[in-house]
C-alpha positions in Angstrom: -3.6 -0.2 11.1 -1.0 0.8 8.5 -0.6 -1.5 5.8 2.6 -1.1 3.0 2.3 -2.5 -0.3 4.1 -3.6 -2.3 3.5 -5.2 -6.1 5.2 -6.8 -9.4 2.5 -6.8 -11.8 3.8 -8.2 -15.4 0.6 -6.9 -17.9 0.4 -3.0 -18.2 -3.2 -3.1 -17.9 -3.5 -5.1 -14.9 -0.5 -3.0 -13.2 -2.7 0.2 -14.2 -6.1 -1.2 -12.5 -4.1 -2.2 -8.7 -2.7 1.1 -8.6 -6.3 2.9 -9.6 -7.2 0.4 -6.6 -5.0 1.4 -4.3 -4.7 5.7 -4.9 -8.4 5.2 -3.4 -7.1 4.4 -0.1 -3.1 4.8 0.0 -0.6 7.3 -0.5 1.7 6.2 -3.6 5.3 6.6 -2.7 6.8 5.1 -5.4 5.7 3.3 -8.4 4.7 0.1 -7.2 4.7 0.7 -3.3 1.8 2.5 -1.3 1.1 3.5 2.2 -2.1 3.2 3.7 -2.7 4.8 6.8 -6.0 4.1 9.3 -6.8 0.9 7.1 -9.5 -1.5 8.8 -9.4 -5.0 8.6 -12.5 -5.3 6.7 -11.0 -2.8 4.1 -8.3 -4.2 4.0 -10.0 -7.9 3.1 -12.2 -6.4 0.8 -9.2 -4.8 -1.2 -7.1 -7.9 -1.1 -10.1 -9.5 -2.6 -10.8 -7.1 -5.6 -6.9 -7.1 -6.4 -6.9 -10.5 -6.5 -9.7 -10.4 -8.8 -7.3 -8.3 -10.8 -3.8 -10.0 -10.9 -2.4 -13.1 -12.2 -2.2 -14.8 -9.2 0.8 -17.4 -10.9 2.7 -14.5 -12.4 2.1 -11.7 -10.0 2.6 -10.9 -6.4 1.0 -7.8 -4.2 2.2 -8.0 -0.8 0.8 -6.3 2.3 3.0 -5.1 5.4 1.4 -4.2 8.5 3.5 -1.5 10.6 2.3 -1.4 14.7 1.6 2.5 15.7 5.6 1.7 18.2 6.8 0.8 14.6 5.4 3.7 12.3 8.0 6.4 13.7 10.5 4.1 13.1 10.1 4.5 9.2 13.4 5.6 8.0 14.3 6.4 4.2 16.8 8.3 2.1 16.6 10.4 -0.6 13.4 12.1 -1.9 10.1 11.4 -0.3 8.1 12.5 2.7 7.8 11.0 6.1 4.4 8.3 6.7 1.1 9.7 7.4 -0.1 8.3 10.6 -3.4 7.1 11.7 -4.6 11.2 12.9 -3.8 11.8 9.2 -0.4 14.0 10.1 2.7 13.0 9.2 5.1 11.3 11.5 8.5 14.4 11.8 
């Protein structure tokens, strides 16, 4: 599946250690918003679990967007940036 998320993390430190989480398994398209592409539902629950192990969970907020493989193409943007990567690991023209 393919997930976008999205976070507002107060505490440097804490904002440092989601987004060393997440490069593991999404693209980073901009500062606190990642892509991940081909993301299973058990890693997906097990990286929910170790960022909430990591955030504040009164102060903070990560939240998680699943895109169908219909929606995906649909991914529109402007400015600066590249086009998702789909679940083959190419990215969507």
């Amino acid at each position: 599946m393919f997930c976008l998320v999205c976070f507002d993390i107060a505490d440097h430190r804490k904002r440092y250690r989601v987004v060393k989480e997440l490069k593991g398994l999404a693209v980073r398209v901009q500062k606190s918003v990642f892509e991940c592409a081909d993301l299973k539902e058990n890693r997906f629950l097990e990286l929910k679990k170790r960022l909430e192990k990591i955030i504040d969970l009164s102060e903070d907020t990560v939240r998680y967007y699943f895109l169908c493989k219909g929606c995906t193409p649909r991914v529109e943007y402007s400015g600066k940036g590249d086009n998702p990567v789909t679940d083959e690991g190419f990215k969507i023209i």
